[in-house]
TIVOMI-713182 format. One record per residue: x, y, z of N, C-alpha, C in turn. Coordinates in steps of 0.02 Angstrom, whole numbers, plus 50000, padded with zeros to 5 digits. Each point is the difference from the previous one (the first is absolute). Example, Ala and Ser with C-alpha at 12.3 -4.5 7.8 and 13.67 -1.06 7.14 Angstrom:
2
<npx = 50660; npy = 49716; npz = 50390; capx = 49955; capy = 50059; capz = 50000; cpx = 50045; cpy = 50060; cpz = 50000> $
<npx = 49982; npy = 50053; npz = 49964; capx = 50042; capy = 50059; capz = 50003; cpx = 49961; cpy = 50055; cpz = 50037> $
This chain:
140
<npx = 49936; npy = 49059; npz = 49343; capx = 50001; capy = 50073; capz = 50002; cpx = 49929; cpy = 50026; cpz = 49990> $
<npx = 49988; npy = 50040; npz = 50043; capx = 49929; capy = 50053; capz = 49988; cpx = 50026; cpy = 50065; cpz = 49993> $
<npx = 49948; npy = 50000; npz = 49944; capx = 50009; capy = 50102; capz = 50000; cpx = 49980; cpy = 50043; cpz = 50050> $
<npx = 50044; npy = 50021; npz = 50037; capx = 49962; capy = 50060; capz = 50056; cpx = 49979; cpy = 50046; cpz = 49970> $
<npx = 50032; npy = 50053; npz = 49934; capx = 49986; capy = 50081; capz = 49993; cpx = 50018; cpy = 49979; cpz = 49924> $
<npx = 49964; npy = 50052; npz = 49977; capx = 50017; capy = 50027; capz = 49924; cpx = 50021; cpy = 50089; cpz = 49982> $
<npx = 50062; npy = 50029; npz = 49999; capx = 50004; capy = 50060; capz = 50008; cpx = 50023; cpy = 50045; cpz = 49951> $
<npx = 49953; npy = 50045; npz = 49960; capx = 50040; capy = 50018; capz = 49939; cpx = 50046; cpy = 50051; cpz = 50023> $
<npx = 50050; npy = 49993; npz = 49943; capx = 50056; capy = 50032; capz = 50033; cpx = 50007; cpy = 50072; cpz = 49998> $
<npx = 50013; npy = 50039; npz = 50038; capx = 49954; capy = 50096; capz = 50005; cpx = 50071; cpy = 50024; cpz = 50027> $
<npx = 50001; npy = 50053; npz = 50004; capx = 50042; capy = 50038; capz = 50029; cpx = 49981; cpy = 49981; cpz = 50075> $
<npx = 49967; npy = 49980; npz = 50047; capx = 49988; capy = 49984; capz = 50070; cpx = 50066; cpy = 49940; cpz = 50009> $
<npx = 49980; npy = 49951; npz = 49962; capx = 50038; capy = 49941; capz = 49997; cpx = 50069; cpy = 50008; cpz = 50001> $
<npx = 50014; npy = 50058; npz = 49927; capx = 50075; capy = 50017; capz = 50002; cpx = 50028; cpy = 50046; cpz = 50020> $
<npx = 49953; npy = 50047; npz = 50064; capx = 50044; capy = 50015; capz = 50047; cpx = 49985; cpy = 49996; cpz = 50088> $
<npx = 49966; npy = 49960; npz = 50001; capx = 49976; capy = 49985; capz = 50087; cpx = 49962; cpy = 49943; cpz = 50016> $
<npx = 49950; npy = 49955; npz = 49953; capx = 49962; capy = 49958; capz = 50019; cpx = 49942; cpy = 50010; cpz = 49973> $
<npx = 49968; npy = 49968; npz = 50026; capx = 49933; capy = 50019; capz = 49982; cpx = 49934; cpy = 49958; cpz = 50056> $
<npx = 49937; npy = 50041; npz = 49988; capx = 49942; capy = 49980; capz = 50032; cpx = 49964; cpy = 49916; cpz = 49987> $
<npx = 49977; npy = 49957; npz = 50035; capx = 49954; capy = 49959; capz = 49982; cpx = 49952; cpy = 50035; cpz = 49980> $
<npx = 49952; npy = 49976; npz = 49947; capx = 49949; capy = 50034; capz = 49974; cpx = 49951; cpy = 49972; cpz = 50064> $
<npx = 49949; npy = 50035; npz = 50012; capx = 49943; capy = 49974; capz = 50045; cpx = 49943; cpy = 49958; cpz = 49955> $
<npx = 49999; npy = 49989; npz = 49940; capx = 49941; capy = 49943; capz = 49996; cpx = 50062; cpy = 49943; cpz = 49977> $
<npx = 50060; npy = 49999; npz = 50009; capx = 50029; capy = 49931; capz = 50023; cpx = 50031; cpy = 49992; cpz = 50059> $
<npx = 49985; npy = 50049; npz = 50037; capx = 50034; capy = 49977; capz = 50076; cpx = 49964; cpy = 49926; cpz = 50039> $
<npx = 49935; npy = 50006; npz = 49991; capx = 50009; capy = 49929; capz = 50046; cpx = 50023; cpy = 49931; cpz = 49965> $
<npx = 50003; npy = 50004; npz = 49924; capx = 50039; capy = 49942; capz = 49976; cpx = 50040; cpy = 50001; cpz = 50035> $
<npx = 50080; npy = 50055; npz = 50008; capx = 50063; capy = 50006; capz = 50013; cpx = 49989; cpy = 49979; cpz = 50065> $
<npx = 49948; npy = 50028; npz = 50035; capx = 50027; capy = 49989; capz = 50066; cpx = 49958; cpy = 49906; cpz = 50018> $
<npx = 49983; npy = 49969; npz = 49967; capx = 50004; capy = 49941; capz = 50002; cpx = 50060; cpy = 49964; cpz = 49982> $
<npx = 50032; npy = 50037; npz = 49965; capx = 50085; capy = 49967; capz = 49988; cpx = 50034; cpy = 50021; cpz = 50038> $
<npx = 49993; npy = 50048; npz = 50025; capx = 50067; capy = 50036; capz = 50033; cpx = 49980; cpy = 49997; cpz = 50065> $
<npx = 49950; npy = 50024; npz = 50020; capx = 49985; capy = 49990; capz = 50078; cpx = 49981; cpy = 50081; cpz = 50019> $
<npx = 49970; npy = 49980; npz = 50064; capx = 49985; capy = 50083; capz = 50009; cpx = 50047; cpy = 50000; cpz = 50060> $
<npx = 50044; npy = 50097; npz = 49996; capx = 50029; capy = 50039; capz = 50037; cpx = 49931; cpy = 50021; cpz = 50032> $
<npx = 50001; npy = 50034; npz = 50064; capx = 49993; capy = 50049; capz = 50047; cpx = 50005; cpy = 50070; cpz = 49965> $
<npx = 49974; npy = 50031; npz = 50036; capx = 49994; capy = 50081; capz = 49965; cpx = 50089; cpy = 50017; cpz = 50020> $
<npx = 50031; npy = 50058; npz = 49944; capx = 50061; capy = 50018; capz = 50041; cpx = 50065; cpy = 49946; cpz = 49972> $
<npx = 49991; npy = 49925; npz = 50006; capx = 50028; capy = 49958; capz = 49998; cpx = 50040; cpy = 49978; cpz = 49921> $
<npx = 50054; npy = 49992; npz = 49988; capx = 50040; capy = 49991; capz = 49987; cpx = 50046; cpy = 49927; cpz = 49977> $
<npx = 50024; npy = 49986; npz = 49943; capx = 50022; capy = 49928; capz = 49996; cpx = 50037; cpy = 49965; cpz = 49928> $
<npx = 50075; npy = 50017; npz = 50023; capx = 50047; capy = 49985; capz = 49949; cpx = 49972; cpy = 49960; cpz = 49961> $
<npx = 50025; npy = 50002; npz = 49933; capx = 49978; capy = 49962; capz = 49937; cpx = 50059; cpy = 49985; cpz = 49983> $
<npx = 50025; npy = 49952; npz = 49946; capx = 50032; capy = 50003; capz = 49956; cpx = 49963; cpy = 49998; cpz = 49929> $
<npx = 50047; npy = 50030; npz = 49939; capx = 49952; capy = 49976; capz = 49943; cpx = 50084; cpy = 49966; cpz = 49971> $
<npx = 49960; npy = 49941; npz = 49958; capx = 50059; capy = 49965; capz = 49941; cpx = 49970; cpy = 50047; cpz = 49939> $
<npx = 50042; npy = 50004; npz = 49994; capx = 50001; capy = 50036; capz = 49899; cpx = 50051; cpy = 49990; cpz = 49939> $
<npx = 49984; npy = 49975; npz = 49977; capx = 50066; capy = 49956; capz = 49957; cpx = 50030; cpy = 49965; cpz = 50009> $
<npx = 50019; npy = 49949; npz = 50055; capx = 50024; capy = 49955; capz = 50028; cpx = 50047; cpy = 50032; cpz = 50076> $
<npx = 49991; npy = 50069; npz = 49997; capx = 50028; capy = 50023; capz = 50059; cpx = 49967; cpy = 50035; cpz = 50065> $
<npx = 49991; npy = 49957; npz = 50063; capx = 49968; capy = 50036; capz = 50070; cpx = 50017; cpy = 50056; cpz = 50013> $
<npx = 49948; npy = 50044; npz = 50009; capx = 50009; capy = 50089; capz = 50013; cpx = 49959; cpy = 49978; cpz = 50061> $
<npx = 50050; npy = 50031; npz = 50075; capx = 49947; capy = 50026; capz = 50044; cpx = 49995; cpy = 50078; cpz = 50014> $
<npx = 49984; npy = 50006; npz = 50081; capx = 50015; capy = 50059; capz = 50024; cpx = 49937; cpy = 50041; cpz = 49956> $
<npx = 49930; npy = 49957; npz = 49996; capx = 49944; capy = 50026; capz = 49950; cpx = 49954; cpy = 49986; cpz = 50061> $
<npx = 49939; npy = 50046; npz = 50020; capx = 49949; capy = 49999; capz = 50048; cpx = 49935; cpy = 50002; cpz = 49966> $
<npx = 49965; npy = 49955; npz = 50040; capx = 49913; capy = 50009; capz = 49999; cpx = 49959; cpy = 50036; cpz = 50055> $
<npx = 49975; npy = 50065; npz = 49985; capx = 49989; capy = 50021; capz = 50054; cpx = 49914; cpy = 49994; cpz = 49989> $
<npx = 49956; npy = 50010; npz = 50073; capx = 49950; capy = 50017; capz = 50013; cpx = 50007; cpy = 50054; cpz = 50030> $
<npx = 49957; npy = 50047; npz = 49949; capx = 50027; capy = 50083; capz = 50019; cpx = 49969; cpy = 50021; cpz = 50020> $
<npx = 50026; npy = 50031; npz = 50064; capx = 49944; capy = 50042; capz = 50047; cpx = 49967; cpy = 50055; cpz = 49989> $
<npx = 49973; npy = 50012; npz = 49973; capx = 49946; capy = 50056; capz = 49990; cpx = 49947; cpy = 50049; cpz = 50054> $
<npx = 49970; npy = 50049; npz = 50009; capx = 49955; capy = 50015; capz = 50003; cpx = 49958; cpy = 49972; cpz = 50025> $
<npx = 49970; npy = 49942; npz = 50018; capx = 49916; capy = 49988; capz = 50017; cpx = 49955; cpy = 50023; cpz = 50020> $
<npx = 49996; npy = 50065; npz = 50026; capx = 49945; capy = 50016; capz = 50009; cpx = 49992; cpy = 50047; cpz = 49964> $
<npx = 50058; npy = 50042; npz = 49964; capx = 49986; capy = 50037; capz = 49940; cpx = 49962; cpy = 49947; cpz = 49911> $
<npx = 50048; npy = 49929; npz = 50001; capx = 49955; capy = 49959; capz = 49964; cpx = 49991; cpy = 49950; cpz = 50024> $
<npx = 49913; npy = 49986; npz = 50040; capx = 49977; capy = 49955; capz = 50006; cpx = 49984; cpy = 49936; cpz = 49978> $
<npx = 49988; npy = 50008; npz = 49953; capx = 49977; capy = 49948; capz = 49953; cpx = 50045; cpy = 49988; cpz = 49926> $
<npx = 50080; npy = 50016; npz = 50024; capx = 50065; capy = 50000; capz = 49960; cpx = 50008; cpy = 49928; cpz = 50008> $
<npx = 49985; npy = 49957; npz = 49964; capx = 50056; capy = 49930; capz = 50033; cpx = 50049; cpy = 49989; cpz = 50017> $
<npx = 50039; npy = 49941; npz = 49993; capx = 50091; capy = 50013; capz = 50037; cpx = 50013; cpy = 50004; cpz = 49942> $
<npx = 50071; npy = 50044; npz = 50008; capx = 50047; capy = 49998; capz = 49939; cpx = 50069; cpy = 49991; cpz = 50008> $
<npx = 50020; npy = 49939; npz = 49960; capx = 50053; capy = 49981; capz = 50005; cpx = 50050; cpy = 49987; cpz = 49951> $
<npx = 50040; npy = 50050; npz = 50000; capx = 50068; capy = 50032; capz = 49955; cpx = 50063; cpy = 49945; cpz = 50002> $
<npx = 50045; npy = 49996; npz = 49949; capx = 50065; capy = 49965; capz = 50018; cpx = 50039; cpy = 50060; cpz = 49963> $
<npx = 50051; npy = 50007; npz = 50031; capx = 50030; capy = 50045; capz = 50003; cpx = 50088; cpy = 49989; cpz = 50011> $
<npx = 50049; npy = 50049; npz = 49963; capx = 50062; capy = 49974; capz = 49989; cpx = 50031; cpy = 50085; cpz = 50001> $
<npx = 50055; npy = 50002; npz = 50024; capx = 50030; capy = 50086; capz = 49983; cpx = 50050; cpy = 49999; cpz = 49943> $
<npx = 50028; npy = 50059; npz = 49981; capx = 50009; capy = 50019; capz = 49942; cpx = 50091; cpy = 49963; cpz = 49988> $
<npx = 50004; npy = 49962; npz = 50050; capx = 50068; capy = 49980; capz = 49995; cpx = 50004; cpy = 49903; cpz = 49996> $
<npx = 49942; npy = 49979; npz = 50014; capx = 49982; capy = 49951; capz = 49991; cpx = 50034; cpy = 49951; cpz = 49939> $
<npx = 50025; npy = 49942; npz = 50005; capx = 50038; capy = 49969; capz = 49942; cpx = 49916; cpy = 49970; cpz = 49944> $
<npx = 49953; npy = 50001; npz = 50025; capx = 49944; capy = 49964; capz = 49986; cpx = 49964; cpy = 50060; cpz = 49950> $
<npx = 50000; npy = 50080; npz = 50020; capx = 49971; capy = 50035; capz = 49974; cpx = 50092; cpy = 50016; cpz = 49935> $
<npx = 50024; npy = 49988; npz = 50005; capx = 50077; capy = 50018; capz = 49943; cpx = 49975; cpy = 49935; cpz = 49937> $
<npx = 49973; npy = 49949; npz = 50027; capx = 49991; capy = 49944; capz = 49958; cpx = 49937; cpy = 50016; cpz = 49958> $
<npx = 49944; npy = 50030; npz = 50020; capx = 49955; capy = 50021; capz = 49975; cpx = 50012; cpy = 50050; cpz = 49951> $
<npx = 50030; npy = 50054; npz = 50021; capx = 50011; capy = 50073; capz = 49962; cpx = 50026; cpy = 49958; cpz = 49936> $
<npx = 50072; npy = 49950; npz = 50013; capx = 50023; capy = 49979; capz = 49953; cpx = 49968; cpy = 49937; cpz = 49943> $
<npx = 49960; npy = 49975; npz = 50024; capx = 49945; capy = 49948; capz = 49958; cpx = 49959; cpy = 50025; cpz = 49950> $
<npx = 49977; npy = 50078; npz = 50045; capx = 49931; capy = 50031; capz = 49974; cpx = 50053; cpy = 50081; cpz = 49978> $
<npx = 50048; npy = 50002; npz = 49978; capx = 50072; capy = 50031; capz = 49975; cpx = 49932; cpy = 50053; cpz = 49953> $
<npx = 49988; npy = 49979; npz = 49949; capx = 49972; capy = 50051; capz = 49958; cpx = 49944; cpy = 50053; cpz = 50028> $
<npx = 49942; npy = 49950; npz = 50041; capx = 49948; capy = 50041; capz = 50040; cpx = 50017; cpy = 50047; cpz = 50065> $
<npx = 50072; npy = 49981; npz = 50018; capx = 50039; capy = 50042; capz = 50058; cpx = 50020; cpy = 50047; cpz = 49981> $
<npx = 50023; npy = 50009; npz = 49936; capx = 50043; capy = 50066; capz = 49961; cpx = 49908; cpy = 50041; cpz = 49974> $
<npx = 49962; npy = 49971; npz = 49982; capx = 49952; capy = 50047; capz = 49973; cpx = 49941; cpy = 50019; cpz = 50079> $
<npx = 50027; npy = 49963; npz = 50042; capx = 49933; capy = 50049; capz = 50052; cpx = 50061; cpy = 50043; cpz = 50021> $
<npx = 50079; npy = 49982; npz = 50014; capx = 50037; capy = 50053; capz = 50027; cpx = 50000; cpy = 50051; cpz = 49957> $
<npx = 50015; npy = 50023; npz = 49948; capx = 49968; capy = 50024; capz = 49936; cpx = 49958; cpy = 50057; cpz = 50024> $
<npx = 49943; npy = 49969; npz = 50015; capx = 49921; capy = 50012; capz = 50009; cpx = 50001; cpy = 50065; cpz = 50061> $
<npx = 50043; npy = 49951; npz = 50056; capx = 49987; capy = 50062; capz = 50059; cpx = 50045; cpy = 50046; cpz = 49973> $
<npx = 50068; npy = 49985; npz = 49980; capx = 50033; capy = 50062; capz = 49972; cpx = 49970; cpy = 50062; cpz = 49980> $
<npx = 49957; npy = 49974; npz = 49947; capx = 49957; capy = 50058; capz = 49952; cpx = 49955; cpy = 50048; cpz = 50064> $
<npx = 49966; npy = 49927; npz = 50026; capx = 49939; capy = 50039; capz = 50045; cpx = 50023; cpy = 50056; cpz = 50068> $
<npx = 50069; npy = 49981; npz = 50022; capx = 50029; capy = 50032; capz = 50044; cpx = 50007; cpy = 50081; cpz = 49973> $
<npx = 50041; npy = 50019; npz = 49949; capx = 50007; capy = 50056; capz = 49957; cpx = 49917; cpy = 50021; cpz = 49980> $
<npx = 49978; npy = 49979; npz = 50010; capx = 49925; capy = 50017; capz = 49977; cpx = 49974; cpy = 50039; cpz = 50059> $
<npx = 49990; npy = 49949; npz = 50060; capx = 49988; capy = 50037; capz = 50069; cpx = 50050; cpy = 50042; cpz = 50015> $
<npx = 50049; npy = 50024; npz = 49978; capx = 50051; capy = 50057; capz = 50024; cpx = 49982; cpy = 50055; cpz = 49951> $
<npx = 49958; npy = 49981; npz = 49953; capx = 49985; capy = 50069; capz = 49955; cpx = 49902; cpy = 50015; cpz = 50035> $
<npx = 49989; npy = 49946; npz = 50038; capx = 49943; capy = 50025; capz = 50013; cpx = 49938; cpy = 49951; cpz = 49961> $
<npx = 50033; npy = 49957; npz = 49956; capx = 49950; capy = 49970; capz = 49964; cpx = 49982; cpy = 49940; cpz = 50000> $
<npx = 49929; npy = 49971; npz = 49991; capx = 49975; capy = 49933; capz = 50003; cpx = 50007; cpy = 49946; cpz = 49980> $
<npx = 50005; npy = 49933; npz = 50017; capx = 50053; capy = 49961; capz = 49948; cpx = 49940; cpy = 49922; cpz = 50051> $
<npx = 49939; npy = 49980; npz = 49929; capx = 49995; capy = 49932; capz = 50038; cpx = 50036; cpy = 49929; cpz = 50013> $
<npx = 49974; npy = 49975; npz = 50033; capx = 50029; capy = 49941; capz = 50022; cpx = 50045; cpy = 49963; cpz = 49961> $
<npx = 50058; npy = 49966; npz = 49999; capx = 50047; capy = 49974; capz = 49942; cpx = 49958; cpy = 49945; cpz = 50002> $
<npx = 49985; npy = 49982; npz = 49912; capx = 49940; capy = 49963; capz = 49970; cpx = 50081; cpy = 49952; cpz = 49968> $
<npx = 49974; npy = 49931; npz = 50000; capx = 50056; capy = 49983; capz = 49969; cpx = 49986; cpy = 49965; cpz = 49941> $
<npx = 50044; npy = 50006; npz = 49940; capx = 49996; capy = 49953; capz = 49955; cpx = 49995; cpy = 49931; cpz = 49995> $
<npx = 49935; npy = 50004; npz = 49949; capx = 49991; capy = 49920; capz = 50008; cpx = 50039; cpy = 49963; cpz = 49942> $
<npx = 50049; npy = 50026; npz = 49981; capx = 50063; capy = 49953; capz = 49968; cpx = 50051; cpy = 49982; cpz = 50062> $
<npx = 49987; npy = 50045; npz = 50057; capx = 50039; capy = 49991; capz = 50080; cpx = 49978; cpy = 49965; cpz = 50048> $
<npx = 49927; npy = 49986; npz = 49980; capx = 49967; capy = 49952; capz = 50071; cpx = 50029; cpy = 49962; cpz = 50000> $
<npx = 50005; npy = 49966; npz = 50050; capx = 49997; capy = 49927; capz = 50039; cpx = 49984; cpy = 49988; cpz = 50068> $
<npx = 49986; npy = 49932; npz = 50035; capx = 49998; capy = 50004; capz = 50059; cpx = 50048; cpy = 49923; cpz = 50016> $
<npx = 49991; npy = 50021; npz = 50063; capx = 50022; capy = 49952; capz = 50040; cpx = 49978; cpy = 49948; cpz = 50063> $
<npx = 50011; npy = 49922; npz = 49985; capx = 49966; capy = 49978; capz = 50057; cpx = 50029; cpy = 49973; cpz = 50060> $
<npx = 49980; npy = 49987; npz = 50055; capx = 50018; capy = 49966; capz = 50034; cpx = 49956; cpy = 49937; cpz = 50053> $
<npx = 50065; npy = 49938; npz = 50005; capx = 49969; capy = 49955; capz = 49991; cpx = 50027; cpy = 49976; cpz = 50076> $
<npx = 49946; npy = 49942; npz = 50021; capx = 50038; capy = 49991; capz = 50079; cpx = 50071; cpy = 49946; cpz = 49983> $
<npx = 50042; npy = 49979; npz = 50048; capx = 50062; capy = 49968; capz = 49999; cpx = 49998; cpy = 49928; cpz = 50047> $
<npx = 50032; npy = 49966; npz = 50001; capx = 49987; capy = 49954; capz = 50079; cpx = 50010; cpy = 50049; cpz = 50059> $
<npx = 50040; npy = 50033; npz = 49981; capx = 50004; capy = 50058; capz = 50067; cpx = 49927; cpy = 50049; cpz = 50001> $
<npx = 49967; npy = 50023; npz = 50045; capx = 49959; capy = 50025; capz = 50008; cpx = 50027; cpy = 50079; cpz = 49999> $
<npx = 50058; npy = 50004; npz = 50011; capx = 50011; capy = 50076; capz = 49999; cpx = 50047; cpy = 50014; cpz = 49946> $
<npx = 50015; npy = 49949; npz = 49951; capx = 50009; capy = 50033; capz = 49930; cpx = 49957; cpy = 49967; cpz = 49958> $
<npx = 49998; npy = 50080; npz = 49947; capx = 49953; capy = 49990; capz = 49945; cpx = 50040; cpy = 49992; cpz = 49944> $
């Protein structure tokens, strides 16, 4: 097993996915391989002893000539019905109830008009998560 990613766990994670960072993308993409701009490519992840698919790695099309000198960026990504993102919410159970929490407050905030920064999370709540390659190349 090699480690592809190290991802702390954020509200991105527990509700859509999240970005490769760009000063580890070309590690990843020595493990993983490079997509095409646009391009697209089922994953599975194991997590607890159980295969979640129906999870994507995208190379996301962007802009280029608005950012030139943007590198690629490449997202994996899952929707809100996903059995893979239900396993997460439920693992990371305490940090799911305090960022849902979080937008709650901040939502009522923007309906009164008022400013509310970024949900900062407790560091009695951190953690992250890794992922590691498989004999299968398309689960992690």
């Amino acid at each position: 097993m090699e480690l592809i990613y190290v991802k702390e766990v954020d509200k991105s994670l527990l509700y859509q996915g999240f970005t490769i960072r760009t000063a580890l993308l070309n590690s990843f993409l020595g493990i993983f391989g490079k997509l095409d701009i646009g391009e697209m490519r089922q994953i599975s992840i194991l997590l607890n002893g159980k295969i979640y698919s129906g999870i994507k790695v995208v190379n996301q099309n962007f802009d280029r000539n608005k950012y030139p000198n943007h590198p690629e960026m490449y997202q994996v990504r899952y929707d809100n019905m996903n059995d893979f993102l239900q396993a997460l919410r439920s693992e990371f159970s305490d940090l799911y109830k305090f960022i849902d929490e979080q937008m709650k407050i901040k939502k009522i905030m923007k309906e009164r008009g008022e400013n509310m920064s970024n949900i900062k999370i407790l560091q009695e709540l951190k953690s992250s998560l890794s992922f590691y390659t498989t004999d299968n190349p398309n689960v992690w």
